[in-house]
DRENDO-1510 file (C-alpha; in Angstrom, 1 decimal, always signed):
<recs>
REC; n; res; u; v; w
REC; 1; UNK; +1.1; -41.3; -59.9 .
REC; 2; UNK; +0.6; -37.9; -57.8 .
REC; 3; UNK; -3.3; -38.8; -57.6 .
REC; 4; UNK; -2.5; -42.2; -56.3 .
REC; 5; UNK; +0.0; -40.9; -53.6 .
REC; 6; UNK; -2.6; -38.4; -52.6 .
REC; 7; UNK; -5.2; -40.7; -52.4 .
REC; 8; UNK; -3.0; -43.3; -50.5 .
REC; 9; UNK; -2.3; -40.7; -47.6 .
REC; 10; UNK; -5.5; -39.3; -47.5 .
REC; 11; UNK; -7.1; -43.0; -47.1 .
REC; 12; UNK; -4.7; -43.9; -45.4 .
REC; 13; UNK; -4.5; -40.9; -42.3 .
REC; 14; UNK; -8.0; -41.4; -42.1 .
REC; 15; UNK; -7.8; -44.4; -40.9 .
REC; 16; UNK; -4.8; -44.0; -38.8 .
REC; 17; UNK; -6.7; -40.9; -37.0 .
REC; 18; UNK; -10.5; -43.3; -36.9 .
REC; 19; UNK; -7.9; -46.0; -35.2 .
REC; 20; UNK; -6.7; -43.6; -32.9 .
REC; 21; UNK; -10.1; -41.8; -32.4 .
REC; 22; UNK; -11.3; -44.7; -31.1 .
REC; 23; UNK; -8.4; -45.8; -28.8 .
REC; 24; UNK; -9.0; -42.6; -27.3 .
REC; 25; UNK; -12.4; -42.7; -26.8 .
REC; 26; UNK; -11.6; -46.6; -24.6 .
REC; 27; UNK; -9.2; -44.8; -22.4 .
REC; 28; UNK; -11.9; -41.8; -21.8 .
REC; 29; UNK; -15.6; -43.0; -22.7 .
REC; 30; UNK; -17.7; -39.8; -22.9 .
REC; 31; UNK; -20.2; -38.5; -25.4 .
REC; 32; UNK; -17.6; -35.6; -27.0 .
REC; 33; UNK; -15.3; -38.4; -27.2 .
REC; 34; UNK; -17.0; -40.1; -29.9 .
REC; 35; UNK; -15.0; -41.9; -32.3 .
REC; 36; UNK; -16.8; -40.1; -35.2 .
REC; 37; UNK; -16.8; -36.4; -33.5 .
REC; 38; UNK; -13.2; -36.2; -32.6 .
REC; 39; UNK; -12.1; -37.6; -35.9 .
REC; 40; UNK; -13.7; -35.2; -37.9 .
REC; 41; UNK; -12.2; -32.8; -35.6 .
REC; 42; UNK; -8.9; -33.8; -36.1 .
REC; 43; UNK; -9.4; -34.1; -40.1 .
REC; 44; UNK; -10.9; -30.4; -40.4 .
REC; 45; UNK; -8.5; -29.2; -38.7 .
REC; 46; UNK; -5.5; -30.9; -40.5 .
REC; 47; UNK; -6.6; -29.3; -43.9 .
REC; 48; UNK; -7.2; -25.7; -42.2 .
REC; 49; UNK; -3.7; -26.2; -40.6 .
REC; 50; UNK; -1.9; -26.9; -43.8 .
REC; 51; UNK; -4.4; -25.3; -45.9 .
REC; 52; UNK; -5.7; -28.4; -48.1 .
REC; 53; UNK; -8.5; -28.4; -50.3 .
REC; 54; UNK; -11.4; -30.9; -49.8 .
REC; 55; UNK; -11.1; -31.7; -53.1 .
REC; 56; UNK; -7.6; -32.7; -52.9 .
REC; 57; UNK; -8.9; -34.8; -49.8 .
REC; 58; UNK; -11.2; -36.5; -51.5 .
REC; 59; UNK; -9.4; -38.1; -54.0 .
REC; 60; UNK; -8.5; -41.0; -51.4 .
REC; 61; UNK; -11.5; -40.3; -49.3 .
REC; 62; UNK; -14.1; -40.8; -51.5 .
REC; 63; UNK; -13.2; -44.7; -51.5 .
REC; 64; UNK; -14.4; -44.6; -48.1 .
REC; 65; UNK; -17.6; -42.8; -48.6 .
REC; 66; UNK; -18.3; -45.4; -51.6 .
REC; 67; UNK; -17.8; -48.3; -48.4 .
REC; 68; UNK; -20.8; -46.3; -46.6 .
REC; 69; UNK; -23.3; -48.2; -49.0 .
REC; 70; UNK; -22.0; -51.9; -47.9 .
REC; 71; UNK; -21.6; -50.8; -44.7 .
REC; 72; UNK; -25.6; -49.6; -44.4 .
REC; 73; UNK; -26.5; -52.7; -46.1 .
REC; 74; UNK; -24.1; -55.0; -43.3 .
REC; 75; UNK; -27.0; -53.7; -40.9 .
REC; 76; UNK; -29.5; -56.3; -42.1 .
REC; 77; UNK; -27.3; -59.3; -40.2 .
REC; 78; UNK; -28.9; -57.7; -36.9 .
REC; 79; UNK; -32.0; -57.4; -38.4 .
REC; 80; UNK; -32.3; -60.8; -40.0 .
REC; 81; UNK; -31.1; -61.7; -36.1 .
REC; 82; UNK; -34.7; -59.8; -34.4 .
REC; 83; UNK; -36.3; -60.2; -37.4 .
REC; 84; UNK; -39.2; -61.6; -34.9 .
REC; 85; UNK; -39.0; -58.9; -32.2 .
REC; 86; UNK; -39.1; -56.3; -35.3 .
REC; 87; UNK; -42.7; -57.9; -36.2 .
REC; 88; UNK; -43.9; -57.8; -33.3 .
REC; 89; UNK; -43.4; -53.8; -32.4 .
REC; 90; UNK; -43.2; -53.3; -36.1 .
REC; 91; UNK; -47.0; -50.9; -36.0 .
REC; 92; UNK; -45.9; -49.0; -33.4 .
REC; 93; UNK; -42.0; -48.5; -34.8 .
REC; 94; UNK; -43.7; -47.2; -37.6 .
REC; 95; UNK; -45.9; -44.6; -35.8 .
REC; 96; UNK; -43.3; -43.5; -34.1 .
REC; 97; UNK; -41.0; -43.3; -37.2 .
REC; 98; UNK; -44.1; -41.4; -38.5 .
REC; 99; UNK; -44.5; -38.5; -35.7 .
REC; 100; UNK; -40.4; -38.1; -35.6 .
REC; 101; UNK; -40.3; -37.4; -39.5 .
REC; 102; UNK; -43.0; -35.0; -38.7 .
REC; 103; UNK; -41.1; -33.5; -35.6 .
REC; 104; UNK; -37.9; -33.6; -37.3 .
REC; 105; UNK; -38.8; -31.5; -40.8 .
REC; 106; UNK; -40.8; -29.2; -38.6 .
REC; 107; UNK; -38.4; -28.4; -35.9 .
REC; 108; UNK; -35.4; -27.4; -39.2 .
REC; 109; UNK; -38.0; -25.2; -40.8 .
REC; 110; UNK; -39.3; -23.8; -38.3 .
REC; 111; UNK; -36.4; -22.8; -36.5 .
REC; 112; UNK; -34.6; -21.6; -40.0 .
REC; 113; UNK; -37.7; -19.1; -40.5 .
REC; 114; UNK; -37.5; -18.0; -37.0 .
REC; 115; UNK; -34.0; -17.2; -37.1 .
REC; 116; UNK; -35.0; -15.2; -40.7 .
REC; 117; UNK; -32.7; -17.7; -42.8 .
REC; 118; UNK; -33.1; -17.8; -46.5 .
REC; 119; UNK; -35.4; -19.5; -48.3 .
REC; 120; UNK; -32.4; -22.1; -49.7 .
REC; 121; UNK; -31.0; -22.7; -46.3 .
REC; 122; UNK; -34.3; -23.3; -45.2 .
REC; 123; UNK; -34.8; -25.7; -47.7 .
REC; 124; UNK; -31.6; -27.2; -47.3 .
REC; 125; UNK; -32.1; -28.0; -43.4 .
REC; 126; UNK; -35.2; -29.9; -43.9 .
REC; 127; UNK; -34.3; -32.7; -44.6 .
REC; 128; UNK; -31.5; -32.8; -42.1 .
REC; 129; UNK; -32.9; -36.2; -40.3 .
REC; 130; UNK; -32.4; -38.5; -43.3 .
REC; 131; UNK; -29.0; -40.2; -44.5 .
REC; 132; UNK; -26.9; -38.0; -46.5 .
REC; 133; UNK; -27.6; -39.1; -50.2 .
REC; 134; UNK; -31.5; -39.1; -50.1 .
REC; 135; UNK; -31.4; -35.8; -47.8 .
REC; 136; UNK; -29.0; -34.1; -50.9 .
REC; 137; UNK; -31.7; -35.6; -53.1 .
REC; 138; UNK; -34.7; -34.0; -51.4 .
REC; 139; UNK; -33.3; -30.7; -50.8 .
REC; 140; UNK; -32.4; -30.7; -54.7 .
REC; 141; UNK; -36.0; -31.4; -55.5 .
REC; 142; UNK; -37.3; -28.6; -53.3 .
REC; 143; UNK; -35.2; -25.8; -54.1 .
REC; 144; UNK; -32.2; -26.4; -51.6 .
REC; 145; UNK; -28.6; -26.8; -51.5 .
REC; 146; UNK; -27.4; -30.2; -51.8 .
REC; 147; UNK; -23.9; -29.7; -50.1 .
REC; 148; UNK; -25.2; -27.4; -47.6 .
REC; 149; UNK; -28.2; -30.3; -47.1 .
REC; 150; UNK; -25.2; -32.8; -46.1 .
REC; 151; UNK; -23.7; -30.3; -43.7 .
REC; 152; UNK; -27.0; -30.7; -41.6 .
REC; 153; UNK; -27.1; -33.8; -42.0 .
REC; 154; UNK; -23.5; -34.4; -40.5 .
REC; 155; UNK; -24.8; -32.1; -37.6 .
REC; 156; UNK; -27.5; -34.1; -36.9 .
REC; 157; UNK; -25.6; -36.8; -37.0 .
REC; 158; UNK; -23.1; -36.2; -34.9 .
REC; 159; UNK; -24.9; -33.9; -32.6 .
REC; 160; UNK; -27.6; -37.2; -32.0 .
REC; 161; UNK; -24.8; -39.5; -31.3 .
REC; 162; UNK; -23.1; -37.1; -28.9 .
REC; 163; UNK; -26.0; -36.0; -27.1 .
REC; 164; UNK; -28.6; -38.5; -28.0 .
REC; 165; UNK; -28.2; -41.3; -25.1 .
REC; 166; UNK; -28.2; -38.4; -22.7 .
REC; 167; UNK; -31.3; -36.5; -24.2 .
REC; 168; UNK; -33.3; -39.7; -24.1 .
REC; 169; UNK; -32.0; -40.7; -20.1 .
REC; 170; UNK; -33.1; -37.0; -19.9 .
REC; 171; UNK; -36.5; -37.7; -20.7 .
REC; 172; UNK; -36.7; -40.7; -19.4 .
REC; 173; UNK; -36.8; -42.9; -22.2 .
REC; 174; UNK; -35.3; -46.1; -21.1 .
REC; 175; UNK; -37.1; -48.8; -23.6 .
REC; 176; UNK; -35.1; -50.1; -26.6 .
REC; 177; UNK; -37.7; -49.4; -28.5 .
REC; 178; UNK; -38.6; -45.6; -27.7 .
REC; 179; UNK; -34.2; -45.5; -27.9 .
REC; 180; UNK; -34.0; -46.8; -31.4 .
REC; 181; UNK; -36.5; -45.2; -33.3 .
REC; 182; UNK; -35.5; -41.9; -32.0 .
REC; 183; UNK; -31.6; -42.4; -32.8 .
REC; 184; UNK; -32.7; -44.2; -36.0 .
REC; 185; UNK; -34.7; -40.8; -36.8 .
REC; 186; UNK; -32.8; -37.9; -35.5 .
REC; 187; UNK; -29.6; -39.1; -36.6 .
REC; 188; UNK; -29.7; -41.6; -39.1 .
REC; 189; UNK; -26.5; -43.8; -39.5 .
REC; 190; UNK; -24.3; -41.9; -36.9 .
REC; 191; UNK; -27.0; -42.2; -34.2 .
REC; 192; UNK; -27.8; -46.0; -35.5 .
REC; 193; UNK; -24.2; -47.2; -35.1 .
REC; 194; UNK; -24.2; -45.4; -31.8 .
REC; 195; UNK; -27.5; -47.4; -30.6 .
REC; 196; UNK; -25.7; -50.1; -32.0 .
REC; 197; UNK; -22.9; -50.4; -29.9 .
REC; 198; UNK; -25.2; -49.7; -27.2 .
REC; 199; UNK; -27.6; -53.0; -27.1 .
REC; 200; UNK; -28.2; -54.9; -30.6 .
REC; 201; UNK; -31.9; -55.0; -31.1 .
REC; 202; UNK; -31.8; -51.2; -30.0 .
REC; 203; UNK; -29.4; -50.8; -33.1 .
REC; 204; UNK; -31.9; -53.2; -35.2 .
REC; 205; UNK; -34.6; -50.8; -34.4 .
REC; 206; UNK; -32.6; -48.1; -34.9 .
REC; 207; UNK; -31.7; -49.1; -38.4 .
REC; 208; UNK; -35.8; -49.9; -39.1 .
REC; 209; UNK; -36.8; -46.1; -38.0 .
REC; 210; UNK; -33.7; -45.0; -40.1 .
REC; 211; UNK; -35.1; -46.7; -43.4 .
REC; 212; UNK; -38.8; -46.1; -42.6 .
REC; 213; UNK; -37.4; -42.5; -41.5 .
REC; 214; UNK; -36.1; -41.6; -45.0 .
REC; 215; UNK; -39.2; -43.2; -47.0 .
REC; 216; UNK; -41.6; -40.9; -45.4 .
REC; 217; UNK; -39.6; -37.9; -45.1 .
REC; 218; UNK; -39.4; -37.8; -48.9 .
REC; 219; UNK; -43.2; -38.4; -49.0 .
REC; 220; UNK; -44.1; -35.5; -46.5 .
REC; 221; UNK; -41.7; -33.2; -46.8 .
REC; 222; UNK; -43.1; -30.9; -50.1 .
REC; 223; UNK; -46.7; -30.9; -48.1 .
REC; 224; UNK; -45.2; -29.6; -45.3 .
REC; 225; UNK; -43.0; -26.9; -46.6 .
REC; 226; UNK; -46.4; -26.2; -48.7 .
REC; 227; UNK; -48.2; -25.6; -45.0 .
REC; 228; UNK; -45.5; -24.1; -43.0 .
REC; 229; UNK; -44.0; -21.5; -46.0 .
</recs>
């Protein structure tokens, strides 16, 4: 009974805070307002504050995380929906999916050397483009943390849908498809429901890269600690 009650309020002030997260973000529509950003905030916060452990939060939350699976797979309605625009640019998504895997392992490990990290945290930030179960996965496999591989990966994820639009307006990429392959690469779900909301067959690409993205990291990514370590 105390496990169900816990679970109840942690399910159920996550979604009271997601609700008001995004009401929030209506009323003042900037990056650092993102829905998913000041949620997390807020959550974090609340269990520092009254000194929770995650574990305890869990207990209701994980139900949520198990809804991230049919949520993922709820994607393939706007796929099925471009599914003839997606053939058409489907070579050079996957090139580009290609070179941003390549960019995107690179950029963690080198950086992580650079900054004289440990070998583990080095190993856990490579993966750090990829959604979080196959980047826990990989870092497992190649001597990494698994947890501390899904921290990274919530940083790129949130990081690439706070700052991704602008990055890419930056530098001047306007096309929907140079937009979703690299949300759909640099931050995976987060950055895909962000391209999403932003112009449908940009989120339909987004959501191609972010497959495609994941695949070929886990090919390339022992060769290239192999060449860079």
């Amino acid at each position: 009974m105390n496990d169900l009650f816990i679970g109840a309020l942690s399910i159920g002030g996550t979604i009271v805070i997601y609700i008001g997260a995004k009401a929030f973000h209506r009323v003042f529509q900037h990056p650092f307002t993102l829905p998913v950003l000041t949620a997390t905030t807020i959550i974090i916060s609340l269990l520092f504050i009254f000194n929770i452990p995650y574990e305890t939060y869990y207990v209701g939350a994980q139900w949520i995380d198990r809804l991230l699976g049919p949520a993922v797979v709820a994607l393939a309605y706007p796929l099925y929906k471009q599914w003839d625009t997606l053939k058409k640019y489907m070579a050079s998504i996957t090139v580009g999916v290609v070179v941003g895997a390549f960019i995107g392992i690179c950029s963690g490990v080198l950086l992580a050397k650079w900054a004289n990290f440990e070998d583990f945290i080095i190993f856990s930030i490579t993966p750090k483009s990829v959604t979080t179960p196959i980047a826990m996965a990989i870092a497992d496999e190649i001597g990494g943390v698994p947890s501390l591989a899904a921290v990274f990966v919530m940083i790129a994820g949130i990081g690439g849908g706070v700052m991704g639009q602008a990055v890419l307006k930056w530098c001047h990429v306007h096309h929907f498809l140079g937009k979703g392959v690299g949300m759909g690469c640099a931050s995976h779900a987060i950055g895909t429901s962000v391209a999403m909301a932003n112009d449908e067959l940009e989120g339909a690409i987004s959501t191609v890269a972010m497959s495609l993205s994941a695949i070929v990291v886990s090919i390339i990514t022992q060769p290239l600690i192999w060449l860079l370590l």
